[in-house]
N, C-alpha and C positions, 0 to 999 in steps of 0.2 A: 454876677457883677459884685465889686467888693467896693466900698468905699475904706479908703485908706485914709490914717493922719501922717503928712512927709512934715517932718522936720527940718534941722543943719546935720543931722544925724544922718548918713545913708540908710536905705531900709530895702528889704529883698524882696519885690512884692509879687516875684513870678519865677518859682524854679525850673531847669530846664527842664522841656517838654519834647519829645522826640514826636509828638504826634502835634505840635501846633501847628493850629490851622489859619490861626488868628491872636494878637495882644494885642492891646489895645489902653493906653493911661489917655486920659481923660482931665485935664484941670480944672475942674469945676467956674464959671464964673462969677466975677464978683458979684455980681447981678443975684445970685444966688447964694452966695456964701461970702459973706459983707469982705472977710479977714481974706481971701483970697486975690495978696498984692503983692506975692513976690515974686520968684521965676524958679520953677523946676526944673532940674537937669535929670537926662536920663542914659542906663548907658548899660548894653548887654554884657552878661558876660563877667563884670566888677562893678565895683560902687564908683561914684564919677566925684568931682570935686564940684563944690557949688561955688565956678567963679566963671565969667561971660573969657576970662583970660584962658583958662585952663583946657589943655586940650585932651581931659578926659570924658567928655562926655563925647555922647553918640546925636541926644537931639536935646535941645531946649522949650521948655513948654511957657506959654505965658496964659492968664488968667481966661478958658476957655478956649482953648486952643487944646488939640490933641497927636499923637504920633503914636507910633509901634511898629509892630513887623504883621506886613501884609492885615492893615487896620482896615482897607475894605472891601477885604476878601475879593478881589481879583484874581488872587494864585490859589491852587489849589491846597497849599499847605505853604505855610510862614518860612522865608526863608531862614529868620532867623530864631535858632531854637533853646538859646541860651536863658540863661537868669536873669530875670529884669532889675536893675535897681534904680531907684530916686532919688531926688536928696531936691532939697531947698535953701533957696537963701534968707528964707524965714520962716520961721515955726508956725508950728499949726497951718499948713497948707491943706485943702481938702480934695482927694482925686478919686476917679471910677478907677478902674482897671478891667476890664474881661479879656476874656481868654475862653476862645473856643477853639476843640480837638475837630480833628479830621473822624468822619466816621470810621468804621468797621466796616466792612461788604458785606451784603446781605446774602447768605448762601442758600440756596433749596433743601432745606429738611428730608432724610431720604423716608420713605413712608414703607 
């Protein structure tokens, strides 16, 4: 888990992954992180515009609320494998982000 600072600035906080299994952004609440009062836009693939008008994003986060691709693991691998980015409509936002891979297959060692 990585905690990240999102700005008005987009930021890449997940490059694409051929093996995710899981992402997962996280808006921390205010509850917890007092300045945690604006709304994160998020959007695979390019950086999104931080405006509720703009139809570049993919999902909208607000203060403790969460979204991604395949966030709780129901599928066996994310369907979406692309670069995550974020962006805020105000600075100093604070967010989790995980990302977990699909395993390996465990093969018999020949002896």
């Amino acid at each position: 888990m990585s905690r990240i600072i999102i700005g008005t600035t987009p930021v890449q906080v997940a490059r694409y992954n051929p093996k995710r299994r899981m992402l997962l952004a996280e808006f921390l609440p205010s509850s917890i992180i007092a300045g945690n009062v604006g709304l994160i836009f998020g959007k695979f693939g390019s950086a999104p515009t931080a405006s509720t008008g703009s139809p570049t994003w993919d999902f909208l986060l607000n203060a403790g609320s969460s979204n991604g691709s395949n966030s709780d693991e129901s599928l066996l691998e994310a369907p979406d494998k692309r670069d995550l980015w974020l962006v805020s409509d105000t600075a100093a936002q604070e967010v989790n982000v995980v990302e977990h891979n699909m395993q390996e297959p465990v093969t018999p060692s020949a002896i």
